[in-house]
PQR file of N, CA, C, O and H, with PARSE charges and radii, in Angstrom:
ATOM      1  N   UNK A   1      94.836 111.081 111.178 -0.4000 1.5000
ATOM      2  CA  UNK A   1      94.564 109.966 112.038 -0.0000 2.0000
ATOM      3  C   UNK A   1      95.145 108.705 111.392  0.5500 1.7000
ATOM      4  O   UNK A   1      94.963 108.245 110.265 -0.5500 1.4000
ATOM      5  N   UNK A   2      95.821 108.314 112.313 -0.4000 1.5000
ATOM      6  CA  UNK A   2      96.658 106.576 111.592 -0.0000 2.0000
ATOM      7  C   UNK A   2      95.466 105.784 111.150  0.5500 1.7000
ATOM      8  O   UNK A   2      94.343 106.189 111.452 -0.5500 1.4000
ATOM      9  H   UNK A   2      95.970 108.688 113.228  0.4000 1.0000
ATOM     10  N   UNK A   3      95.605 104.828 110.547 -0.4000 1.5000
ATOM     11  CA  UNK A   3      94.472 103.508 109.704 -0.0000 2.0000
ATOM     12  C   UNK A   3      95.359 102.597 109.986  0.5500 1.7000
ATOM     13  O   UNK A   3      96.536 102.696 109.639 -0.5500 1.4000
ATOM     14  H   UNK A   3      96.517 104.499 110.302  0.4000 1.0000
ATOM     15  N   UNK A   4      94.698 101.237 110.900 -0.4000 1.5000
ATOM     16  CA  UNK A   4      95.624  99.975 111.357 -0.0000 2.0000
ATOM     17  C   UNK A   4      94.695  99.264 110.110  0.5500 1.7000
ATOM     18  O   UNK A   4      93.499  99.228 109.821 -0.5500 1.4000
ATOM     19  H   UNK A   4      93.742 101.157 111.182  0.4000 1.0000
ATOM     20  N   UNK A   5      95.898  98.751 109.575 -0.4000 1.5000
ATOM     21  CA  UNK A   5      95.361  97.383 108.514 -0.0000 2.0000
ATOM     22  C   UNK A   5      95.150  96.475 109.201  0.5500 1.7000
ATOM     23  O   UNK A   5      95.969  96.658 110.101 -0.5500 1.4000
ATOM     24  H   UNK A   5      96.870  98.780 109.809  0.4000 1.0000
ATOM     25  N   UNK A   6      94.403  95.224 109.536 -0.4000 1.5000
ATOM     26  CA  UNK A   6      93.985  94.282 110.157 -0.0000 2.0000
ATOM     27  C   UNK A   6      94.183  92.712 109.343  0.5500 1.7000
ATOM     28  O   UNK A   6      93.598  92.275 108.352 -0.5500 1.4000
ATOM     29  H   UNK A   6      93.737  95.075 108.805  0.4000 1.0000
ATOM     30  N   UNK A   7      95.294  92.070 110.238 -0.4000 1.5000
ATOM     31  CA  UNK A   7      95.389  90.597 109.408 -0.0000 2.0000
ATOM     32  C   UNK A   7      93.897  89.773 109.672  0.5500 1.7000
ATOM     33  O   UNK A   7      93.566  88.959 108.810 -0.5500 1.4000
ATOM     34  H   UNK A   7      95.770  92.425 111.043  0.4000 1.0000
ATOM     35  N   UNK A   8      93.170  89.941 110.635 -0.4000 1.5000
ATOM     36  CA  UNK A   8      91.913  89.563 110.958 -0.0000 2.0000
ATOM     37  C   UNK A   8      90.991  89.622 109.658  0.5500 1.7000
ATOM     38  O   UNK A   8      90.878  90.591 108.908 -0.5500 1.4000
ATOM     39  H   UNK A   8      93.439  90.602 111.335  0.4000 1.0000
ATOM     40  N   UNK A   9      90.377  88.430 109.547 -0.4000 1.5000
ATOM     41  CA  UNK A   9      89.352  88.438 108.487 -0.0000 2.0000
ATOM     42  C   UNK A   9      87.770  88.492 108.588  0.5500 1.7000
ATOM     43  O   UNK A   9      86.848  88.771 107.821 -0.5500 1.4000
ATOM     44  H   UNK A   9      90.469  87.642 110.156  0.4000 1.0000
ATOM     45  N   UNK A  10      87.948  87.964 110.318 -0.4000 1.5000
ATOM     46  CA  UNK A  10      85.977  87.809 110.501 -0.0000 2.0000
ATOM     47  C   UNK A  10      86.052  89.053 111.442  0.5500 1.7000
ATOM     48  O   UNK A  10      85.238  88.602 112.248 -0.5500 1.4000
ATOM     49  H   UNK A  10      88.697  87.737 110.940  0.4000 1.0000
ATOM     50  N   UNK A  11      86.397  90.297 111.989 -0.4000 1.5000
ATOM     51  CA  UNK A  11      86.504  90.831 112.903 -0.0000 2.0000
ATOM     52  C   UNK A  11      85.404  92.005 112.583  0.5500 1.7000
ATOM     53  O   UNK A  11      85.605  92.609 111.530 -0.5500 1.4000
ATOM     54  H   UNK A  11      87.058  90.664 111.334  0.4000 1.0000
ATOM     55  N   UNK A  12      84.131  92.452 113.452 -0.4000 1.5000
ATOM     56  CA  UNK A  12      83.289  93.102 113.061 -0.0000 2.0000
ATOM     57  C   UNK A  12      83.836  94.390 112.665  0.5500 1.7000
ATOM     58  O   UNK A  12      83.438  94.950 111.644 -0.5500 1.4000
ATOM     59  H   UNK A  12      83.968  91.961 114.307  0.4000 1.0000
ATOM     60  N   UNK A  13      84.674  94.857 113.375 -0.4000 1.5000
ATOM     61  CA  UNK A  13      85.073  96.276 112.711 -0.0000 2.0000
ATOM     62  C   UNK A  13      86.127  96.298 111.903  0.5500 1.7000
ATOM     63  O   UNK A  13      87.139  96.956 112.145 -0.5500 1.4000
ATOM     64  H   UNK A  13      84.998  94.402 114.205  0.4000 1.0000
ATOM     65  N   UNK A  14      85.973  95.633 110.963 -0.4000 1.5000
ATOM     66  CA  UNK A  14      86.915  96.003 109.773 -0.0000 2.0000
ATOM     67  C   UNK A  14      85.558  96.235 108.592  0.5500 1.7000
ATOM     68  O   UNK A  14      84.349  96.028 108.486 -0.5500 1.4000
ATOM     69  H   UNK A  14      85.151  95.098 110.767  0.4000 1.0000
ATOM     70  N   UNK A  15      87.182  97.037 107.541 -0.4000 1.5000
ATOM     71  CA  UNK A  15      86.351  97.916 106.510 -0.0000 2.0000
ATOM     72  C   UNK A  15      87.300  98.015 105.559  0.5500 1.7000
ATOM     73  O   UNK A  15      88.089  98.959 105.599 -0.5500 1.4000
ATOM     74  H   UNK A  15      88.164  97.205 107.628  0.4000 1.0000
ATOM     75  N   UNK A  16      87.373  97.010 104.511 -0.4000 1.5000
ATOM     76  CA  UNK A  16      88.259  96.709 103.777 -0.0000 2.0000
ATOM     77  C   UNK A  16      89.701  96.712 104.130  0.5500 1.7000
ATOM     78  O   UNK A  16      90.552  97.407 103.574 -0.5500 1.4000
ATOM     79  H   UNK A  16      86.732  96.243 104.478  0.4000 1.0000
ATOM     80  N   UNK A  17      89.888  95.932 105.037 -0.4000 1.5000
ATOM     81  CA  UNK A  17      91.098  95.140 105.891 -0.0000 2.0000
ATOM     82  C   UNK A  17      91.413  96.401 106.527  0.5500 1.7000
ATOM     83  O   UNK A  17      92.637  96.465 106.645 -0.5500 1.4000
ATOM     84  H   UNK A  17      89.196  95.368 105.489  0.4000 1.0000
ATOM     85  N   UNK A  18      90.927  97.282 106.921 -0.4000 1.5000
ATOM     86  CA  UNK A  18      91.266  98.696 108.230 -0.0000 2.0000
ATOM     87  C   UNK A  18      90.348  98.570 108.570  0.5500 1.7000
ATOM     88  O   UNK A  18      89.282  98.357 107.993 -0.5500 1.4000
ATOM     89  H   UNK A  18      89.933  97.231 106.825  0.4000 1.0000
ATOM     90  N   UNK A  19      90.779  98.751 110.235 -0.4000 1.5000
ATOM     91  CA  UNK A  19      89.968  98.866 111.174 -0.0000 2.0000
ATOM     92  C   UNK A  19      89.194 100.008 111.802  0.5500 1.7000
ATOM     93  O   UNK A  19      89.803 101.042 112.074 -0.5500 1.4000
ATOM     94  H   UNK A  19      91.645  98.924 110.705  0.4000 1.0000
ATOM     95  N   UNK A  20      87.969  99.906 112.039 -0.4000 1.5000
ATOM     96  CA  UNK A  20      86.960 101.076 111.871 -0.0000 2.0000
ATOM     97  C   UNK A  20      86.365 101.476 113.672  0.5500 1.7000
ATOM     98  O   UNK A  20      85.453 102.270 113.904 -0.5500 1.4000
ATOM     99  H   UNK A  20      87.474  99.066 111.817  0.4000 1.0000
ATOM    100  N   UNK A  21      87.250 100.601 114.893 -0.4000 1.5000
ATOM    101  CA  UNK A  21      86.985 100.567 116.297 -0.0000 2.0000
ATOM    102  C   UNK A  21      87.432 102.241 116.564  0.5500 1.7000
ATOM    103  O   UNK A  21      88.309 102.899 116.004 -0.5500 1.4000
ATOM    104  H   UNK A  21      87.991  99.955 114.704  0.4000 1.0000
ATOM    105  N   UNK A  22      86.584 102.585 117.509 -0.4000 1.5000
ATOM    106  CA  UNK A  22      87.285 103.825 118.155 -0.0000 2.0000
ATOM    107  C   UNK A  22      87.961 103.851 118.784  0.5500 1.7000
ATOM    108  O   UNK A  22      88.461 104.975 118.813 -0.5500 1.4000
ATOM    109  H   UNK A  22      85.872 102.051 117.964  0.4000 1.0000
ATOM    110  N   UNK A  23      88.420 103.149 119.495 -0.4000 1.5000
ATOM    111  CA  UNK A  23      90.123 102.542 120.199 -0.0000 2.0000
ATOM    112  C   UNK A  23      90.513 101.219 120.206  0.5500 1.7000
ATOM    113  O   UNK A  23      89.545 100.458 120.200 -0.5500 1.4000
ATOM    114  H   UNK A  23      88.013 102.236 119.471  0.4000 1.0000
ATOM    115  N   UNK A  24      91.349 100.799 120.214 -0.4000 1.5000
ATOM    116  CA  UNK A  24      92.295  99.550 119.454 -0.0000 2.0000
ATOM    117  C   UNK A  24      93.103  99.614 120.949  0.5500 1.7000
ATOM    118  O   UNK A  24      93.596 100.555 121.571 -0.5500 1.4000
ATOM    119  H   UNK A  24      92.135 101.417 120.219  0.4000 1.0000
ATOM    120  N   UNK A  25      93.008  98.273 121.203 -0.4000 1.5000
ATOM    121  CA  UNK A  25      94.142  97.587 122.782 -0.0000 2.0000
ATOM    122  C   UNK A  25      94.956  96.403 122.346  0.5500 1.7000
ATOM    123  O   UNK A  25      94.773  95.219 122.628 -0.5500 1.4000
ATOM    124  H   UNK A  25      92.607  97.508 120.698  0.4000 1.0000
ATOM    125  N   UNK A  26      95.674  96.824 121.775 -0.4000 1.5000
ATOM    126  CA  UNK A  26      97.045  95.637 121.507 -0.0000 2.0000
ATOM    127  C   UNK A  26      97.762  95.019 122.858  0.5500 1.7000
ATOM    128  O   UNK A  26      98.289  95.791 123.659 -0.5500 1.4000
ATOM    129  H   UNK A  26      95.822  97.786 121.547  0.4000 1.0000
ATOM    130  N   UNK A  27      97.760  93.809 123.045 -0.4000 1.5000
ATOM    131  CA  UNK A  27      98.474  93.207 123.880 -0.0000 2.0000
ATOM    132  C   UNK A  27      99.899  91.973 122.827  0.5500 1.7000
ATOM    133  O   UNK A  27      99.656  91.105 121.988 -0.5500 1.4000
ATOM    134  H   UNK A  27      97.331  93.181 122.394  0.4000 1.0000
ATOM    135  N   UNK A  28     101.350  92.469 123.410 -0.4000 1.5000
ATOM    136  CA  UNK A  28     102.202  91.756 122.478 -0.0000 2.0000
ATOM    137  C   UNK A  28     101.887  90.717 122.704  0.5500 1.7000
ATOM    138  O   UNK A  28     101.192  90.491 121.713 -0.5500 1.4000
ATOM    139  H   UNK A  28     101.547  93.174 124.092  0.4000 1.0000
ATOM    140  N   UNK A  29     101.855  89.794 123.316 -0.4000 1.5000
ATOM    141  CA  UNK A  29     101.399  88.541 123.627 -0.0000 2.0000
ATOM    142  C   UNK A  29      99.882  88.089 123.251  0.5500 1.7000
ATOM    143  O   UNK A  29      99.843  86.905 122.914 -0.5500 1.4000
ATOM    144  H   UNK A  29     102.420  89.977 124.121  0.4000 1.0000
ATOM    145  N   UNK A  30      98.998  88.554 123.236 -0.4000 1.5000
ATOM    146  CA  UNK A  30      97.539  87.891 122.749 -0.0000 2.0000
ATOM    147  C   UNK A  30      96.900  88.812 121.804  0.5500 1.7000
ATOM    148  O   UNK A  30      95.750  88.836 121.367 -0.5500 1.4000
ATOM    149  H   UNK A  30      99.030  89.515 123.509  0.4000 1.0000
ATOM    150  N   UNK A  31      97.519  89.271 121.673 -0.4000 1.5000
ATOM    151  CA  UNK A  31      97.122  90.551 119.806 -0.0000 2.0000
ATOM    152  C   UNK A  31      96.241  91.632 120.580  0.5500 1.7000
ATOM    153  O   UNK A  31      96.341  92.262 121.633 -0.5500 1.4000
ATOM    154  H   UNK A  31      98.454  89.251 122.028  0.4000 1.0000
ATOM    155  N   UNK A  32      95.403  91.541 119.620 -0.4000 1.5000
ATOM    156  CA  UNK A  32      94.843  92.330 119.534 -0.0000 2.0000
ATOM    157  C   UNK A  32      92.982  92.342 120.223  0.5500 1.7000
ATOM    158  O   UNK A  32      91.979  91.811 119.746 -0.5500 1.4000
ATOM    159  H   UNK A  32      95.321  91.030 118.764  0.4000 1.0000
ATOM    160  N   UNK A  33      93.179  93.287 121.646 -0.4000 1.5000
ATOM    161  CA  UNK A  33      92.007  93.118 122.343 -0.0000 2.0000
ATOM    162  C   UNK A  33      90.600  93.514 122.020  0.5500 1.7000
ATOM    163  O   UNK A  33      89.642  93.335 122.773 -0.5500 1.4000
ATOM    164  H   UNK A  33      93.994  93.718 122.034  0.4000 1.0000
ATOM    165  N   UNK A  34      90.553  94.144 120.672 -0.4000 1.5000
ATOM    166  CA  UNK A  34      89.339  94.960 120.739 -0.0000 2.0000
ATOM    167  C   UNK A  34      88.890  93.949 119.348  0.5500 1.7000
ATOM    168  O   UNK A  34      87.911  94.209 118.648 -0.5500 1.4000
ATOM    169  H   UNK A  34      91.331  94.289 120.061  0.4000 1.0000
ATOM    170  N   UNK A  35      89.931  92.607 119.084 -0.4000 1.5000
ATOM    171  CA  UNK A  35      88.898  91.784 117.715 -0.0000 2.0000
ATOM    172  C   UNK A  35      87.853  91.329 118.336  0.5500 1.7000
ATOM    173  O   UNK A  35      87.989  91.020 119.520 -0.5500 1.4000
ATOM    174  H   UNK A  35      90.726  92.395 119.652  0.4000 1.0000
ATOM    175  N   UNK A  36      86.730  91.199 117.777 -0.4000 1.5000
ATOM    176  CA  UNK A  36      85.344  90.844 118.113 -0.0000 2.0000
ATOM    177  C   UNK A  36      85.059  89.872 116.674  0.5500 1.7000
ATOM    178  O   UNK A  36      85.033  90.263 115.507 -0.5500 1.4000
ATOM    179  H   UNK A  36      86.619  91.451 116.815  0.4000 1.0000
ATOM    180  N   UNK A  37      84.893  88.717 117.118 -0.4000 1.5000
ATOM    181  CA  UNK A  37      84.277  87.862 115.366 -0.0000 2.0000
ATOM    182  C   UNK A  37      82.811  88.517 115.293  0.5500 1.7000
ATOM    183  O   UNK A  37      81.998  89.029 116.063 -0.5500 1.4000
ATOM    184  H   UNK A  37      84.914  88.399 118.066  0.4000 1.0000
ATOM    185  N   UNK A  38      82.951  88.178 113.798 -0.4000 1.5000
ATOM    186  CA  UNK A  38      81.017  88.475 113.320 -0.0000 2.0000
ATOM    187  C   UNK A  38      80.818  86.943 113.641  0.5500 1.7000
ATOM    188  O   UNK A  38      79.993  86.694 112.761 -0.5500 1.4000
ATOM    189  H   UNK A  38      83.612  87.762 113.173  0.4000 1.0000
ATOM    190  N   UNK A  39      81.022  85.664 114.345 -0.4000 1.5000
ATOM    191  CA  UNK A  39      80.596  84.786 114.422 -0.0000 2.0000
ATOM    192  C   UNK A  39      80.017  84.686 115.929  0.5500 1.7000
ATOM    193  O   UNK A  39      79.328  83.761 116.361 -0.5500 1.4000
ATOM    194  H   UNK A  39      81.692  85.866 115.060  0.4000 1.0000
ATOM    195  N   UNK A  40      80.394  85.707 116.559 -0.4000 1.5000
ATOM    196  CA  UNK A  40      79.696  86.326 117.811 -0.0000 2.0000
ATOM    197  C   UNK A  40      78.692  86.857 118.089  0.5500 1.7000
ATOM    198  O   UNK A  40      77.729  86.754 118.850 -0.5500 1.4000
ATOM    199  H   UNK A  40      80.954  86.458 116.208  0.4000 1.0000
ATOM    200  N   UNK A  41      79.233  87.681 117.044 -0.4000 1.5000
ATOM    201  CA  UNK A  41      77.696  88.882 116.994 -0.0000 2.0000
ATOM    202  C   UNK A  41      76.149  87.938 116.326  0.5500 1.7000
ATOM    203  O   UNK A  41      74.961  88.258 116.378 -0.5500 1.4000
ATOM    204  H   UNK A  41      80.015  87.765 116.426  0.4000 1.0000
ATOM    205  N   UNK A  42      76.657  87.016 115.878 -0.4000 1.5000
ATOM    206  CA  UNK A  42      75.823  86.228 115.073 -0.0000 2.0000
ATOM    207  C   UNK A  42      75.179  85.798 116.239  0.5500 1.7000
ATOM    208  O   UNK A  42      73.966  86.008 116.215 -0.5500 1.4000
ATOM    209  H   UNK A  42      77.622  86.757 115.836  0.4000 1.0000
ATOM    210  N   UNK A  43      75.629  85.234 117.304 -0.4000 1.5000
ATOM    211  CA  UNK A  43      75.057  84.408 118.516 -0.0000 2.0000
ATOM    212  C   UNK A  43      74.642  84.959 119.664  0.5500 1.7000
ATOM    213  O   UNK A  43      74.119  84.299 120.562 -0.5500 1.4000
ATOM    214  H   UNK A  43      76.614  85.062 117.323  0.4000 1.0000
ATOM    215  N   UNK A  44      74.952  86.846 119.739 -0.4000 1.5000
ATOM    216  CA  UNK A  44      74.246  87.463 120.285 -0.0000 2.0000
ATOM    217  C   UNK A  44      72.711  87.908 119.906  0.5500 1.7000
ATOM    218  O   UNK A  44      72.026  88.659 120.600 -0.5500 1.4000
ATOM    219  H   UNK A  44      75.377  87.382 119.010  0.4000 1.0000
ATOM    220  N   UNK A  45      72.307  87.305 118.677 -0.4000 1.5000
ATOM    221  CA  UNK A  45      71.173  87.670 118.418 -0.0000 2.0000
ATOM    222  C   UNK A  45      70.007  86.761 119.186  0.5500 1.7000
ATOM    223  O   UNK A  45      70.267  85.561 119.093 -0.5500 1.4000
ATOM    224  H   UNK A  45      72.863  86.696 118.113  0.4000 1.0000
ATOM    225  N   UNK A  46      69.345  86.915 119.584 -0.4000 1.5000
ATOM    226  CA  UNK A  46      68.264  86.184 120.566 -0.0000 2.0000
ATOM    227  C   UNK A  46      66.809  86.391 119.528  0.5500 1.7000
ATOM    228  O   UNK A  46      66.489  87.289 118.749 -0.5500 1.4000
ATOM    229  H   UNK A  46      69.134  87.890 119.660  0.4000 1.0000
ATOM    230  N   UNK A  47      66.103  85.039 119.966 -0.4000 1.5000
ATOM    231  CA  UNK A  47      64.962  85.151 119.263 -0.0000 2.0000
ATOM    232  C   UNK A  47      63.946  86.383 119.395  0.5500 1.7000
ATOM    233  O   UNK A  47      63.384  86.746 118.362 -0.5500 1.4000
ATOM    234  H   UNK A  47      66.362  84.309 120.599  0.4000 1.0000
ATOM    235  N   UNK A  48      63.684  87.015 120.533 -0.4000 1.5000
ATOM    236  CA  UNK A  48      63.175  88.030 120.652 -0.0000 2.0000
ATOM    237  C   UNK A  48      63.521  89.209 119.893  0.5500 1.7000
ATOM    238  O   UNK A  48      62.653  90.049 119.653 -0.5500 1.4000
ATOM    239  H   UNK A  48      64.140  86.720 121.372  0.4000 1.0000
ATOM    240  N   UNK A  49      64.814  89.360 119.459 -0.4000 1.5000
ATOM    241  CA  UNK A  49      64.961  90.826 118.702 -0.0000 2.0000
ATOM    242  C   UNK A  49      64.457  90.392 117.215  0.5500 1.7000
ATOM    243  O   UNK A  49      64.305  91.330 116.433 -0.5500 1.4000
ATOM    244  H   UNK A  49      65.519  88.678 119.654  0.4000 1.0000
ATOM    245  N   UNK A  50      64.159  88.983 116.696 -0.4000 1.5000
ATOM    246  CA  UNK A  50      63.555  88.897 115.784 -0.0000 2.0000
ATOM    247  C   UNK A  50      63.021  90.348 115.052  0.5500 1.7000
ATOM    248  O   UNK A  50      62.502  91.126 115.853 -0.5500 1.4000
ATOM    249  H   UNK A  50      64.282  88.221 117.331  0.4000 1.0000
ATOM    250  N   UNK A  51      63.082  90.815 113.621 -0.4000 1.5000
ATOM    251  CA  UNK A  51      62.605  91.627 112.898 -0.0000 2.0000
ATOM    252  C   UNK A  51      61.589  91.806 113.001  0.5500 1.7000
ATOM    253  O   UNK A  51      60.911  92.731 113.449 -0.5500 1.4000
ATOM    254  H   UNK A  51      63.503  90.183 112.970  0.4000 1.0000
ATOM    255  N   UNK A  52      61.314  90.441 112.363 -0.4000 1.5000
ATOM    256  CA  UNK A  52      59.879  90.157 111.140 -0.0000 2.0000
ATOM    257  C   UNK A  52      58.797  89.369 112.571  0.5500 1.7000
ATOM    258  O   UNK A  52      58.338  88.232 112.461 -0.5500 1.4000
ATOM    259  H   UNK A  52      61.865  89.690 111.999  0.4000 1.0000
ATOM    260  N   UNK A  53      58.635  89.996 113.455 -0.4000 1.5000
ATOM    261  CA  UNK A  53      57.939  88.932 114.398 -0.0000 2.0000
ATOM    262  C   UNK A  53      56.459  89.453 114.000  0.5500 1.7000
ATOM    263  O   UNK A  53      56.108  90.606 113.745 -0.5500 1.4000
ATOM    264  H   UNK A  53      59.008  90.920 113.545  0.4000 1.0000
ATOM    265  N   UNK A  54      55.712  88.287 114.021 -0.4000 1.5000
ATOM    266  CA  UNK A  54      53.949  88.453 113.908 -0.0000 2.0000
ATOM    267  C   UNK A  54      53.370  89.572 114.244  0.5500 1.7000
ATOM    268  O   UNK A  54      52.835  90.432 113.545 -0.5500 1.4000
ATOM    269  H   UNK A  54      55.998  87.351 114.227  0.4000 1.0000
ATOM    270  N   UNK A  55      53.521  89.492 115.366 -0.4000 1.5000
ATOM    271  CA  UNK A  55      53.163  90.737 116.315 -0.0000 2.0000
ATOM    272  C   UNK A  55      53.243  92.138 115.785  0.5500 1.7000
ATOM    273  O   UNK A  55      52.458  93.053 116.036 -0.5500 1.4000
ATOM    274  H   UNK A  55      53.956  88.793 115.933  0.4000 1.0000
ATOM    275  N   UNK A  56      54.188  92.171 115.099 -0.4000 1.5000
ATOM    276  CA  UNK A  56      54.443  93.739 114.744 -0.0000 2.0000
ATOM    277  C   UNK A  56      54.041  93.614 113.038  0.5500 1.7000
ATOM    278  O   UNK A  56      53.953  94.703 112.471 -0.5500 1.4000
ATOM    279  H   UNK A  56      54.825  91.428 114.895  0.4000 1.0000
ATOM    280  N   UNK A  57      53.847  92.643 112.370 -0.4000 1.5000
ATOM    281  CA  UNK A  57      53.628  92.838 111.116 -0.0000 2.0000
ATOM    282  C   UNK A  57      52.557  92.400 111.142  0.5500 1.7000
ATOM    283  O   UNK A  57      52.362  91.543 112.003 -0.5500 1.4000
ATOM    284  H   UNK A  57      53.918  91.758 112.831  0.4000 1.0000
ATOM    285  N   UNK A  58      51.429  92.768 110.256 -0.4000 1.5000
ATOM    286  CA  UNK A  58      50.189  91.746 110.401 -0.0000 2.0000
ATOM    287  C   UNK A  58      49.713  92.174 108.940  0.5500 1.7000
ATOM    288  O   UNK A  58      49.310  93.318 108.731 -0.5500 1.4000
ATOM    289  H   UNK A  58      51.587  93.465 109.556  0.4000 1.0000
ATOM    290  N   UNK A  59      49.764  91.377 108.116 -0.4000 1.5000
ATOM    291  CA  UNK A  59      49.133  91.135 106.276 -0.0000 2.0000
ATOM    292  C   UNK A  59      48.158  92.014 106.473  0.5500 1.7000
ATOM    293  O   UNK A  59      48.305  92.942 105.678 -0.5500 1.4000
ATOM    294  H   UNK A  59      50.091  90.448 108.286  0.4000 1.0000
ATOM    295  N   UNK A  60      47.226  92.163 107.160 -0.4000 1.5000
ATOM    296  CA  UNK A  60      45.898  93.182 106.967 -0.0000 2.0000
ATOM    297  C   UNK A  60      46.590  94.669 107.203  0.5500 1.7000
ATOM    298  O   UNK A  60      45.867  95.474 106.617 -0.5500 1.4000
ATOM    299  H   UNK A  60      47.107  91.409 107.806  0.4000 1.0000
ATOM    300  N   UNK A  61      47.361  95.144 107.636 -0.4000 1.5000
ATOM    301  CA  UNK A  61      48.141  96.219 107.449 -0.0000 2.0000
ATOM    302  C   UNK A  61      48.557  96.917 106.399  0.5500 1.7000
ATOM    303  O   UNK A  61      48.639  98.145 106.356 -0.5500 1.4000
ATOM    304  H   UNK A  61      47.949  94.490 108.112  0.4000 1.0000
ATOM    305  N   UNK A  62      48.885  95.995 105.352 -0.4000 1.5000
ATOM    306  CA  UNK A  62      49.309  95.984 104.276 -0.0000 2.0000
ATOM    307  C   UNK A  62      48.533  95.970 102.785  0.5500 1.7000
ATOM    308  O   UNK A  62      49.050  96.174 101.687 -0.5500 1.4000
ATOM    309  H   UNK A  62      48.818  94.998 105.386  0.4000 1.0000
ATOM    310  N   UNK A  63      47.535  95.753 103.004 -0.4000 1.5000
ATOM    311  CA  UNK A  63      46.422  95.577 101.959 -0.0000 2.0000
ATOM    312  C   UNK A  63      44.725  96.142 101.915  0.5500 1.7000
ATOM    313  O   UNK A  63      43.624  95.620 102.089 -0.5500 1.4000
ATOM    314  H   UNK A  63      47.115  95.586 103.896  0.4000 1.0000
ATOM    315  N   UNK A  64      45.202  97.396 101.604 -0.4000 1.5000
ATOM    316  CA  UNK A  64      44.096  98.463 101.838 -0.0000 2.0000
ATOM    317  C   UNK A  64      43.357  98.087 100.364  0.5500 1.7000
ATOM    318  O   UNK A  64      43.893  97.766  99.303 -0.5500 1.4000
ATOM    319  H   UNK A  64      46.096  97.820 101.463  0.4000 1.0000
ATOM    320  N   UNK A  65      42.146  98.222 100.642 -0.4000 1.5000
ATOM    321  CA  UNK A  65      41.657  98.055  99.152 -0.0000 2.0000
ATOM    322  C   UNK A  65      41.312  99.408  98.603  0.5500 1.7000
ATOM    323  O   UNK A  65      40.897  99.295  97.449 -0.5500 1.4000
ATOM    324  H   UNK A  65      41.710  98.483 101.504  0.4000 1.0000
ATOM    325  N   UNK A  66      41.344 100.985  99.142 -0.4000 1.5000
ATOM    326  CA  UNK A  66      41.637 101.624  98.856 -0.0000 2.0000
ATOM    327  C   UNK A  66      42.208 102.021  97.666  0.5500 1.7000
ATOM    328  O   UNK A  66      41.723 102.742  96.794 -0.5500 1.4000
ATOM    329  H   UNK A  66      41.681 101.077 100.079  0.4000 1.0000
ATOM    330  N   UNK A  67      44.040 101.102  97.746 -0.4000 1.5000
ATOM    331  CA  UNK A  67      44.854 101.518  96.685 -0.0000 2.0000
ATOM    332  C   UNK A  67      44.704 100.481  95.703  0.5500 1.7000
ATOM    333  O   UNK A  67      45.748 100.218  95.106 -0.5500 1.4000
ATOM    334  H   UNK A  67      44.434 100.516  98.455  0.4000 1.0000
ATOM    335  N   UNK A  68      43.471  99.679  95.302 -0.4000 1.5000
ATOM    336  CA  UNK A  68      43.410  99.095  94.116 -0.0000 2.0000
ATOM    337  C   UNK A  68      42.351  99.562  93.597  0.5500 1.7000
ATOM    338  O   UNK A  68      41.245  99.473  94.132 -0.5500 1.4000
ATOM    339  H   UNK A  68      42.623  99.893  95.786  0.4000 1.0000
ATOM    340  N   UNK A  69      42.615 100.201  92.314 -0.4000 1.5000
ATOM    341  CA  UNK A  69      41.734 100.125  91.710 -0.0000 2.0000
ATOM    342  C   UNK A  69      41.334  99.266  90.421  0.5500 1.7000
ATOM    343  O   UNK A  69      41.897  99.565  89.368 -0.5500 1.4000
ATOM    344  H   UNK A  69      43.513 100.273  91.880  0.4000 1.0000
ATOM    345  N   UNK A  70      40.276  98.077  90.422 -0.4000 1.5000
ATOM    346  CA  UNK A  70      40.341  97.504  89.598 -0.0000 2.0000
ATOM    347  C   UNK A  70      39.467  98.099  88.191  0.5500 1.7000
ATOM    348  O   UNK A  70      39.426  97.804  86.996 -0.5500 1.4000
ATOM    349  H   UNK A  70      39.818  97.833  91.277  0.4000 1.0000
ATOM    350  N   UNK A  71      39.073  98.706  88.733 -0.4000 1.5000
ATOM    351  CA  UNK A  71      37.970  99.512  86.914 -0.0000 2.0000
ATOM    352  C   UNK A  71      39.365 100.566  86.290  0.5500 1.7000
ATOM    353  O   UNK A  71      40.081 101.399  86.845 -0.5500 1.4000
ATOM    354  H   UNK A  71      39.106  98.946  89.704  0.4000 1.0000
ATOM    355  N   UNK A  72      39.302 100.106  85.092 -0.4000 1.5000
ATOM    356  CA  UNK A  72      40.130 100.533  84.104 -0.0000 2.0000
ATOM    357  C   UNK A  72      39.114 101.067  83.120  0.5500 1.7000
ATOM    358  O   UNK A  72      39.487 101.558  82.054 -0.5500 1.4000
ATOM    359  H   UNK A  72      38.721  99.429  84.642  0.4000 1.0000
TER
END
């Protein structure tokens, strides 16, 4: 299988300057159709897909007194 080296530097699918897309659309005139910036993907993130949201983590989850034992 060919490996396209990529002059692109912010483009999400690169992988040490080769490109890692499952198909590649070159146009001679406007390059290359399938670059995507990571400065995109950055701004597709919406507050809702948030990780770490409250809701799903809650400190009392996490702190069983169970697993301490303080008598030594």
């Amino acid at each position: 299988m060919p490996r396209i080296r990529c002059a692109y530097e912010d483009c999400v699918f690169l992988d040490d300057h080769y490109c890692t897309a499952a198909e590649v659309e070159i146009d001679p005139d406007r390059g290359c159709l399938t670059y995507k910036p990571t400065s995109e993907l950055l701004n597709d993130w919406d507050e809702d897909d948030d990780l770490l949201d409250d809701d799903l983590l809650d400190d009392d989850d996490f702190l069983d007194d169970d697993l301490w034992d303080d008598e030594v």
